[in-house]
Short mmCIF file of the C-alpha atoms (twelve columns), coordinates in Angstrom:
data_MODEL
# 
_entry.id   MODEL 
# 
loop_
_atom_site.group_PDB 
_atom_site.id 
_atom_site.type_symbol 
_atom_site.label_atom_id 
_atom_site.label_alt_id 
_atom_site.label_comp_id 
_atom_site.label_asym_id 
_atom_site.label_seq_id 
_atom_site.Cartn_x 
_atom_site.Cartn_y 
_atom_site.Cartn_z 
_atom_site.pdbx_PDB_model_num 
ATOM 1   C CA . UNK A 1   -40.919 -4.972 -11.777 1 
ATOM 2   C CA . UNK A 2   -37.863 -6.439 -13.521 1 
ATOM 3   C CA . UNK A 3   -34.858 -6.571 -11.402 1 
ATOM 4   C CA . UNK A 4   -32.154 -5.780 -14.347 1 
ATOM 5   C CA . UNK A 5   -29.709 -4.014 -12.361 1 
ATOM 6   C CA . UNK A 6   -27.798 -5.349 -9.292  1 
ATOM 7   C CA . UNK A 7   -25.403 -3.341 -8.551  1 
ATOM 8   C CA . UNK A 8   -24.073 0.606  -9.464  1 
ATOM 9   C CA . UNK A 9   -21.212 2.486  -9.376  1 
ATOM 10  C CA . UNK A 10  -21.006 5.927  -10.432 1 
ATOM 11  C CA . UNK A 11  -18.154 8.441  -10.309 1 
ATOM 12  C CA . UNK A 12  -17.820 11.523 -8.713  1 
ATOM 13  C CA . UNK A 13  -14.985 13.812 -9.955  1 
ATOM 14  C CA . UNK A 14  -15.109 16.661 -7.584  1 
ATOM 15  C CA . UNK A 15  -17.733 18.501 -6.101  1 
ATOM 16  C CA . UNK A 16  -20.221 20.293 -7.967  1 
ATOM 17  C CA . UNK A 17  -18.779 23.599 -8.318  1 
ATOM 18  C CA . UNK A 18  -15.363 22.659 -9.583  1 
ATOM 19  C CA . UNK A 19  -16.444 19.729 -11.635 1 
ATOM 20  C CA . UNK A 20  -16.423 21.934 -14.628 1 
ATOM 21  C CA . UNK A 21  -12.981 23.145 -14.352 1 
ATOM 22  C CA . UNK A 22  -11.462 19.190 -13.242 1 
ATOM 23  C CA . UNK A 23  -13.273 17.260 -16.114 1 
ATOM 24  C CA . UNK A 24  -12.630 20.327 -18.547 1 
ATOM 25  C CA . UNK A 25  -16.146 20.092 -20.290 1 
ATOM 26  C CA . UNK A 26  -19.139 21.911 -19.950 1 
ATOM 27  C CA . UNK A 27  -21.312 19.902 -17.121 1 
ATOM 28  C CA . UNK A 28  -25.039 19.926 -16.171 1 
ATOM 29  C CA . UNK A 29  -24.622 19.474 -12.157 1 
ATOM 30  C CA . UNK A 30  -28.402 19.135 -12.224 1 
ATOM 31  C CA . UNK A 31  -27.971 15.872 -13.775 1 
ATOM 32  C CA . UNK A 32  -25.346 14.454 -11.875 1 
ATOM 33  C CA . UNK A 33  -27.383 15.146 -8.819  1 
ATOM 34  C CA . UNK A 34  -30.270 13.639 -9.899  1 
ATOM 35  C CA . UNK A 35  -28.143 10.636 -10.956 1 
ATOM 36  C CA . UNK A 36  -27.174 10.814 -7.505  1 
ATOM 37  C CA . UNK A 37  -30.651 10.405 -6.220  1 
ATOM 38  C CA . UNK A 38  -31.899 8.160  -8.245  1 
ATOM 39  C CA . UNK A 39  -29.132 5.851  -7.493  1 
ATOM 40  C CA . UNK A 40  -29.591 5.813  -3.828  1 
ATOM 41  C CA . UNK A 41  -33.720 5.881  -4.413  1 
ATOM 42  C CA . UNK A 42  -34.084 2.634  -6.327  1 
ATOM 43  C CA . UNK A 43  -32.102 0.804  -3.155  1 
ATOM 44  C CA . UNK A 44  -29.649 -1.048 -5.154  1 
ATOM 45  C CA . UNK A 45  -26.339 -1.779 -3.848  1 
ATOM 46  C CA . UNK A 46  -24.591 1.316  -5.163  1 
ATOM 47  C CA . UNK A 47  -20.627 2.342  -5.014  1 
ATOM 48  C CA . UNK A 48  -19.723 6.063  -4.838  1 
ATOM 49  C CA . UNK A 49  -16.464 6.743  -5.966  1 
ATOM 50  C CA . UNK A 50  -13.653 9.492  -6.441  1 
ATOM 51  C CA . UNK A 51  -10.210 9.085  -7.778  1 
ATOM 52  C CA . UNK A 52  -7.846  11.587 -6.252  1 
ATOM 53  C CA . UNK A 53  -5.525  13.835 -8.104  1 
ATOM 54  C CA . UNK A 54  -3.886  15.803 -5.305  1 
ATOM 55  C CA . UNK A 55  -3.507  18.935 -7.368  1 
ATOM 56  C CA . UNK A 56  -6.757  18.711 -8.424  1 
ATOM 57  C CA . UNK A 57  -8.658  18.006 -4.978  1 
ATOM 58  C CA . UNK A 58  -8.275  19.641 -1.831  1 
ATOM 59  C CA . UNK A 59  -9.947  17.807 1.456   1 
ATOM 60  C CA . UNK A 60  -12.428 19.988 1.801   1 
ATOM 61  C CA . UNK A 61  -13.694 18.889 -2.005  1 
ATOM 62  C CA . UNK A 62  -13.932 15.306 -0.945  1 
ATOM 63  C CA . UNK A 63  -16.265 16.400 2.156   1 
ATOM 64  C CA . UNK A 64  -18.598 18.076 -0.360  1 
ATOM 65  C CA . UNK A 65  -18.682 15.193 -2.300  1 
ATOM 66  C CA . UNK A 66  -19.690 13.028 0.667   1 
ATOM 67  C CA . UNK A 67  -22.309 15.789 1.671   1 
ATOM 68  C CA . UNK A 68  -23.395 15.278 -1.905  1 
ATOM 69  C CA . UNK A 69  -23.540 11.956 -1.579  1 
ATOM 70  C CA . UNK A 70  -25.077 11.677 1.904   1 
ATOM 71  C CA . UNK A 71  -27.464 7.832  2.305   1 
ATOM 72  C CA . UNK A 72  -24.660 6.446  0.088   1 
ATOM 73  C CA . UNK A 73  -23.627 2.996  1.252   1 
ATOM 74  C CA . UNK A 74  -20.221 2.514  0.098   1 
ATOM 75  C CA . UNK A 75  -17.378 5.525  -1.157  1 
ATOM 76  C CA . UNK A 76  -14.399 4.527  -2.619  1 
ATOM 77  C CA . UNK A 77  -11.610 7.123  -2.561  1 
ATOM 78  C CA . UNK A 78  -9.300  6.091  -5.789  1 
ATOM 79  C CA . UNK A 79  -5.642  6.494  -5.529  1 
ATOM 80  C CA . UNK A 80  -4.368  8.290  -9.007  1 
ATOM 81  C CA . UNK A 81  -1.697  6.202  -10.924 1 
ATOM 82  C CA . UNK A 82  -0.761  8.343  -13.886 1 
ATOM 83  C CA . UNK A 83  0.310   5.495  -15.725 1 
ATOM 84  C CA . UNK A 84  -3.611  4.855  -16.778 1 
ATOM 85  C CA . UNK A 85  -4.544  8.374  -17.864 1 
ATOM 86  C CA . UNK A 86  -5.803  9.567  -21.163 1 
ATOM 87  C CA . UNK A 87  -4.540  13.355 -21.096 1 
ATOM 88  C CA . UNK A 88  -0.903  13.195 -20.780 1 
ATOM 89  C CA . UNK A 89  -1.041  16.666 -18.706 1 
ATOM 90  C CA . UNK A 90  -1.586  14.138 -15.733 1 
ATOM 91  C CA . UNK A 91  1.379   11.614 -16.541 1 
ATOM 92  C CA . UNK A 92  3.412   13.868 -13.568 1 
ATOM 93  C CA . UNK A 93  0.512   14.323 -11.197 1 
ATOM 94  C CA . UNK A 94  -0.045  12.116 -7.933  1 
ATOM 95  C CA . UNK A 95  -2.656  10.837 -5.292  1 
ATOM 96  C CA . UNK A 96  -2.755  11.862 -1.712  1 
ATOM 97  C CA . UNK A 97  -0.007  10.081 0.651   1 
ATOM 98  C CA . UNK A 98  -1.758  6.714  2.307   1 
ATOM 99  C CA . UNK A 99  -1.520  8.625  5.849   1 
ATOM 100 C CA . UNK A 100 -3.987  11.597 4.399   1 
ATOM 101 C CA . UNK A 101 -5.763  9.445  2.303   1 
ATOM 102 C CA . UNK A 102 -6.422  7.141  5.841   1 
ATOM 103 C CA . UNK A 103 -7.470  10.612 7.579   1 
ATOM 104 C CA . UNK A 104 -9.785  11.436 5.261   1 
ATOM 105 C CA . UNK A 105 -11.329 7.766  5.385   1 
ATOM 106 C CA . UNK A 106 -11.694 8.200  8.937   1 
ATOM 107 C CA . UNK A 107 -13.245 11.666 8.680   1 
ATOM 108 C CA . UNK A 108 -16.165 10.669 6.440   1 
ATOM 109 C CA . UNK A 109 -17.004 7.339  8.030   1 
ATOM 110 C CA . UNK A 110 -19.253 8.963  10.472  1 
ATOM 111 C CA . UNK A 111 -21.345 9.968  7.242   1 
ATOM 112 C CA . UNK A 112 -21.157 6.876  4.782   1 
ATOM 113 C CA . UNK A 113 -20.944 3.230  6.039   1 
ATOM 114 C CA . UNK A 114 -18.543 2.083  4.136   1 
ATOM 115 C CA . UNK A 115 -15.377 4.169  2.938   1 
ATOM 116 C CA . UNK A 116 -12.761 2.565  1.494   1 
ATOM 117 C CA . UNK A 117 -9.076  3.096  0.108   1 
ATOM 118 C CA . UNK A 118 -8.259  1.438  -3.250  1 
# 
């Protein structure tokens, strides 16, 4: 076997049933899952991770995602800078505070080995 691939990283926009209405286009969550298990499958180092737009995520949504997720190895949870968007709806939006966003790190931990806060 060929070893092309050494590392993956894969976003994860919110969880399955409210990916439709955060990415606004039609989505096939039977593909993103099985993305999702294929990734952690082939045992490649592999990043998980989710940028957070407060308005659009609630805590609970990033615990589905790291149920969704579950055997990951690393999740990165993304700070939102509106400066870098492409739909200029977000321009006013924001990320969690660094306190919740620290919270929530600690809170999944126990499920993925490495979270982290970028």
């Amino acid at each position: 076997m060929k070893k092309l691939l050494d590392f993956i990283a894969m976003d994860i926009k919110a969880p399955l049933e409210k990916y439709k209405s955060v990415v606004k286009v039609p989505v096939n969550s039977d593909l993103i899952k099985e993305s999702i298990r294929l990734i952690l499958k082939a045992k490649i180092q592999h990043e998980f991770r989710t940028t957070i737009v407060e308005s659009q995520l609630e805590e609970k949504d990033i615990q589905q995602i790291a149920k969704l997720i579950s055997g990951a190895n690393s999740y990165a949870l993304q700070k939102f800078v509106p400066a870098k968007t492409l739909d200029k709806k977000l321009l006013n939006e924001k990320s969690y505070p660094e306190e919740k966003l620290q919270k929530i790190k600690n809170r999944l931990e126990h499920q993925i080995p490495s979270v982290t806060i970028r």
